[in-house]
C-alpha positions as CSV (number, residue, x, y, z in Angstrom):
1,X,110.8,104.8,108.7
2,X,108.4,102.1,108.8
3,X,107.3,99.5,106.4
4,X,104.0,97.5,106.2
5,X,102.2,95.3,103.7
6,X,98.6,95.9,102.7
7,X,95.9,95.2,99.9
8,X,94.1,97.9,98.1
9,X,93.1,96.6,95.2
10,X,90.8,99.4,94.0
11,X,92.0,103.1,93.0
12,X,89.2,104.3,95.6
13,X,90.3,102.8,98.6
14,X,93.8,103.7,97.2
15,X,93.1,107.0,97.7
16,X,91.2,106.7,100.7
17,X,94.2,105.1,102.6
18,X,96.5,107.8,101.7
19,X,94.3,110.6,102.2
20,X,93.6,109.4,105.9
21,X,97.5,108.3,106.4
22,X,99.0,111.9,105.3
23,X,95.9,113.5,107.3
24,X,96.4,111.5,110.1
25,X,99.9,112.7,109.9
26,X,100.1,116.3,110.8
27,X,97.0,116.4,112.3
28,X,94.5,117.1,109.9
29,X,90.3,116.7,109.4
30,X,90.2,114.7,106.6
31,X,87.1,116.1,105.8
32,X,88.5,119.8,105.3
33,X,91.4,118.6,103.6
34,X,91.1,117.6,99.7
35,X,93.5,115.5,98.3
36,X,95.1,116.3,95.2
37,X,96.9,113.6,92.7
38,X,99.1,114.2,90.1
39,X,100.0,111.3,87.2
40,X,104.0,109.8,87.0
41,X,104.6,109.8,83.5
42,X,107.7,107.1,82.4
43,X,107.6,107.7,78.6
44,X,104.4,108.8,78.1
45,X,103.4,105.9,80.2
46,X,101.6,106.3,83.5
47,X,103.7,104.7,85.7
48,X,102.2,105.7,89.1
49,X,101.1,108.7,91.3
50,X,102.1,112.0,93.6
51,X,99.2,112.8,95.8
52,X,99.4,115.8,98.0
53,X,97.4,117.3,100.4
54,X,98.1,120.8,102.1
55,X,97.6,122.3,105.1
56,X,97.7,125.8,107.6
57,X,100.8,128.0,107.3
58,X,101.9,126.0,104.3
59,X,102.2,122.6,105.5
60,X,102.6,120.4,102.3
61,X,102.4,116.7,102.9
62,X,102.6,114.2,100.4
63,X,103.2,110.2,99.4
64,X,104.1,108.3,96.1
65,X,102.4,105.5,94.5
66,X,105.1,103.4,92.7
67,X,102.7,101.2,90.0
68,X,105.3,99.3,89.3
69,X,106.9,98.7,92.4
70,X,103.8,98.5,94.1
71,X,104.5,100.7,97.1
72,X,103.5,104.2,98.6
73,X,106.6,106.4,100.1
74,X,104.9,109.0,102.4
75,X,107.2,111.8,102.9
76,X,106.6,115.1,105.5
77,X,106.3,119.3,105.1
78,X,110.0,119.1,105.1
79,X,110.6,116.0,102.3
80,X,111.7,113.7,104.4
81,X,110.6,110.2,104.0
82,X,108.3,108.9,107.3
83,X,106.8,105.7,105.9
84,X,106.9,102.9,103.2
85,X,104.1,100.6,102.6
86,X,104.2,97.9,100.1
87,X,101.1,96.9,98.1
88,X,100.3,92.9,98.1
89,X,97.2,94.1,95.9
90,X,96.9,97.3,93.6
91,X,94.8,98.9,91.2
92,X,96.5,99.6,87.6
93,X,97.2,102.8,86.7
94,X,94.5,102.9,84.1
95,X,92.3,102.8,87.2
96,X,93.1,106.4,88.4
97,X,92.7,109.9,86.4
98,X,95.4,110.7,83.9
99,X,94.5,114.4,84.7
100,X,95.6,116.5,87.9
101,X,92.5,116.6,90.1
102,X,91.5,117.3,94.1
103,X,89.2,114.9,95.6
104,X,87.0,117.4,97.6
105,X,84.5,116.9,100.3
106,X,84.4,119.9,101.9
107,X,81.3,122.2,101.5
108,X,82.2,125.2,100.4
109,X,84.6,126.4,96.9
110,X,87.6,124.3,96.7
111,X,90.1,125.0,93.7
112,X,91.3,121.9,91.9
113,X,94.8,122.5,91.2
């Protein structure tokens, strides 16, 4: 498993780097793909996010934002962990939606989960 440093300090280009890291791995047009997020809840406290995106036949890949241990855990189709990056800069959580949403670019219907 690897393990880098980097600084997004904005929720968009949060979301940007993940979508194009779990895209990039299995292969995937980020472009057809929509990403979808999820809020962590501590005690009714946002404490982070799951964001998923999902392929053909089923593939399922997805990554963890950990707010307060500023880091992303990307895991594969089958749940394993592939990757760790730490955050030297990130947005709060009040940055991103507290609701369940798909980021969609796609023409065409896409169904936010």
């Amino acid at each position: 498993m690897s393990s880098t440093v980097v600084a997004l300090p904005q929720a968009e280009d949060l979301a940007a780097f993940i979508h194009q890291t779990l895209c990039a791995q299995d292969s995937l047009d980020p472009d057809q793909t929509p990403l979808f997020r999820t809020p962590l809840k501590k005690r009714d406290r946002v404490c982070g996010m799951v964001f998923h995106v999902e392929g053909p036949r089923l593939l399922r890949t997805s990554a963890v934002w950990s707010a307060d241990d500023d880091r992303i855990i990307f895991y594969d189709s089958t749940g394993t962990r592939v990757r760790e990056v730490r955050l030297s800069e990130s947005p709060g959580v009040n940055a991103e939606s507290g609701k369940r949403t798909a980021d969609s670019k796609p023409s065409g219907s896409q169904a936010a989960a």
